[in-house]
C-alpha beads as a LAMMPS data file, in Angstrom:
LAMMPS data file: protein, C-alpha beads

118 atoms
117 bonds

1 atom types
1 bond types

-500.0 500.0 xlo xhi
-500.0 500.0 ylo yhi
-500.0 500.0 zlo zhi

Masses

1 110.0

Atoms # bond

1 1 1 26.211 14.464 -18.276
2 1 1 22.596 13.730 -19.496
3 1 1 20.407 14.125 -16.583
4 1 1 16.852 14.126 -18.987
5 1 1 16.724 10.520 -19.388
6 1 1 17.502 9.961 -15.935
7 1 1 14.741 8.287 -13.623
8 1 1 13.270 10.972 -10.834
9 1 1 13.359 8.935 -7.578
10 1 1 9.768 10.332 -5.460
11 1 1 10.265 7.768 -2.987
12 1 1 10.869 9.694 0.719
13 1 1 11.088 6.089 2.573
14 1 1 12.527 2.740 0.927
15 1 1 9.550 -0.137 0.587
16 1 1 9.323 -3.713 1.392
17 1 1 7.971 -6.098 0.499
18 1 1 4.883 -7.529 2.554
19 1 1 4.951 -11.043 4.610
20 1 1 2.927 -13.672 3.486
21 1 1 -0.840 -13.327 4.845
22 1 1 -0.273 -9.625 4.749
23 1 1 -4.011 -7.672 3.037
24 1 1 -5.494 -4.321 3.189
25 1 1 -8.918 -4.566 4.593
26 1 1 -10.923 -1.424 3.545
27 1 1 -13.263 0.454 6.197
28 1 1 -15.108 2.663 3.863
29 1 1 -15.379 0.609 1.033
30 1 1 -17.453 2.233 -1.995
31 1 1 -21.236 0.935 -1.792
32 1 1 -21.102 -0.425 -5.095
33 1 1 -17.808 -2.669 -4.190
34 1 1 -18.371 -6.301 -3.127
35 1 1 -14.191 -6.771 -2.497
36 1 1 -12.996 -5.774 0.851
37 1 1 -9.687 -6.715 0.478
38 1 1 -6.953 -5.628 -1.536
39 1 1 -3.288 -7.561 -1.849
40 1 1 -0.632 -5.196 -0.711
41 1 1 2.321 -5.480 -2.839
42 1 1 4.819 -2.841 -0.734
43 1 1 4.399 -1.181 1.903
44 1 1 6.660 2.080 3.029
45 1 1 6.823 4.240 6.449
46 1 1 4.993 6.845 4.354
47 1 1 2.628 4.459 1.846
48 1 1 1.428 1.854 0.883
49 1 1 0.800 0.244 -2.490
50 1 1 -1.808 -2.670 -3.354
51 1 1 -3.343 -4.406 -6.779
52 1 1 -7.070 -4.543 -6.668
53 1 1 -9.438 -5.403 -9.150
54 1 1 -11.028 -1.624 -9.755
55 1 1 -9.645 1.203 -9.683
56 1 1 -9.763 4.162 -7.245
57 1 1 -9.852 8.063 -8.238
58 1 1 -6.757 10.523 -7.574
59 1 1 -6.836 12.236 -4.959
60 1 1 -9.383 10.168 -3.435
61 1 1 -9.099 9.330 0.654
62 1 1 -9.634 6.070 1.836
63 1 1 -10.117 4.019 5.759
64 1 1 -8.653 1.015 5.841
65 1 1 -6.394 -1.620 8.024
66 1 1 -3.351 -3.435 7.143
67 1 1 -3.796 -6.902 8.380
68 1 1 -1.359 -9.480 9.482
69 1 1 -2.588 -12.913 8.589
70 1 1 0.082 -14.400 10.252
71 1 1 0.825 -12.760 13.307
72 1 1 -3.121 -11.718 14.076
73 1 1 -2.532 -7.865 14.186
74 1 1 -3.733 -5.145 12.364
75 1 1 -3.292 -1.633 11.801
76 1 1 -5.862 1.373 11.290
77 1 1 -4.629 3.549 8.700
78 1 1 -6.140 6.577 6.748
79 1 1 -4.970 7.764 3.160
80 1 1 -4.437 9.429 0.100
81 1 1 -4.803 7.604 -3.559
82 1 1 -1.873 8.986 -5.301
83 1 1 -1.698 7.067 -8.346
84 1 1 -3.458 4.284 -10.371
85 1 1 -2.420 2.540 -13.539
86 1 1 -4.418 -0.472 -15.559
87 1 1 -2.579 -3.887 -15.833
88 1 1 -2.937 -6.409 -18.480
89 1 1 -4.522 -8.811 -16.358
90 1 1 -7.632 -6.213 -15.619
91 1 1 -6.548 -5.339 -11.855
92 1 1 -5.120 -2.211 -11.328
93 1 1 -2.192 -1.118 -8.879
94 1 1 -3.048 1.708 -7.096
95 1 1 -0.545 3.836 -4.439
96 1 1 -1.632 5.549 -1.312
97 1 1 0.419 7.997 0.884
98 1 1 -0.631 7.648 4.624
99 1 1 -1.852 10.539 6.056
100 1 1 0.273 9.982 9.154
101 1 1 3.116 8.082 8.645
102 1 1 3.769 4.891 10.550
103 1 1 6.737 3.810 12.525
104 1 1 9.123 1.505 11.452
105 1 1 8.474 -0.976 14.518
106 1 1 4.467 -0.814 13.436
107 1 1 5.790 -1.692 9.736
108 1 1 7.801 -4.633 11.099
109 1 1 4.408 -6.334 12.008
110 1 1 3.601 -6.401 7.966
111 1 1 7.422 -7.549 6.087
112 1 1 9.459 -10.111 5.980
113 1 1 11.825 -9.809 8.782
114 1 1 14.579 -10.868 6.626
115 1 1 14.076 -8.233 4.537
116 1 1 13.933 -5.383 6.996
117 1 1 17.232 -4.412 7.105
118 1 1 16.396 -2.003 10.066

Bonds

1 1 1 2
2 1 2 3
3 1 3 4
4 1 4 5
5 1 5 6
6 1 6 7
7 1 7 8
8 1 8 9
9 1 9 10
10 1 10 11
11 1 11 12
12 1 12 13
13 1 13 14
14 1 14 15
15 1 15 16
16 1 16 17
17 1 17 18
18 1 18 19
19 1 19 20
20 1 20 21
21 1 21 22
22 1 22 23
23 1 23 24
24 1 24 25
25 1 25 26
26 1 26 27
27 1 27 28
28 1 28 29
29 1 29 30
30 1 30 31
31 1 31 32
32 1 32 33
33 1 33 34
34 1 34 35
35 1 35 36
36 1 36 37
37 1 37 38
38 1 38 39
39 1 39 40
40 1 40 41
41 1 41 42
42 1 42 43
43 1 43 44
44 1 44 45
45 1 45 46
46 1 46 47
47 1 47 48
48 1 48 49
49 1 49 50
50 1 50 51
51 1 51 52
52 1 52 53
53 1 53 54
54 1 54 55
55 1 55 56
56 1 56 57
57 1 57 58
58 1 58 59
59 1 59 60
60 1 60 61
61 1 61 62
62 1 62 63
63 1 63 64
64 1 64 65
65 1 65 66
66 1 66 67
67 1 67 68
68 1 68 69
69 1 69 70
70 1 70 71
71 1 71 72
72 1 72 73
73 1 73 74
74 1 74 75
75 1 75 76
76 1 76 77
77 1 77 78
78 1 78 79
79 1 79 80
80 1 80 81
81 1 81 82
82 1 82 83
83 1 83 84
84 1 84 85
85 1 85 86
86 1 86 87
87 1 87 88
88 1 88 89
89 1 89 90
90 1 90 91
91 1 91 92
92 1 92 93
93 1 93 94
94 1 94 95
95 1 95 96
96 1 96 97
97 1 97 98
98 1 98 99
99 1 99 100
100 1 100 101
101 1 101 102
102 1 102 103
103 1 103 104
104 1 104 105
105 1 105 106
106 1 106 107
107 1 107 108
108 1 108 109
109 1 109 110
110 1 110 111
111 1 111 112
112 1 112 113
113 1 113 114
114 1 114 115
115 1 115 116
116 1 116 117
117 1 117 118
């Protein structure tokens, strides 16, 4: 058996995808940024991962709150930049580990219940 071309799976915690009216607000949004929101694309127990039109460095730690458009909560969160990669339509995707992991009842608040599969 071949296990070289086999994909490494990182993931510690399956992700879902967000409800509609679900955005990242940021708290400590860089001075020189006008945009504080990002779209979140997934969201995990242990991360989150959004598209937003610059990109963010490595390593970096950001503030920010998940917000529920729909249901009129949000959630404080604090965390790490863990990767970032250009798309062709200039925005980048950029992944973020929480620094404390949320629950999966505070994650309910932010998916699709018919996807949750909890």
């Amino acid at each position: 058996m071949n296990t070289a071309s086999s994909p490494v799976e990182r993931r510690r915690t399956p992700r879902r995808q967000p409800a509609v009216g679900t955005v990242l607000r940021w708290v400590d949004v860089p001075a020189n940024d006008s945009d504080h929101f990002a779209l979140v694309w997934n969201i995990s127990l242990g991360g989150i991962s959004l598209l937003y039109p610059r990109p963010f460095s490595l390593g970096m730690e950001l503030r920010a709150e998940i917000i529920s458009k729909r249901s009129a909560i949000s959630l404080p969160i604090t965390m790490r930049v863990t990767h970032c990669v250009a798309l062709k339509t200039g925005d980048y995707v950029i992944g973020c580990q929480f620094l404390q992991p949320i629950t999966g009842e505070q994650m309910n608040d932010f998916v699709d219940e018919a996807l949750v599969g909890w």
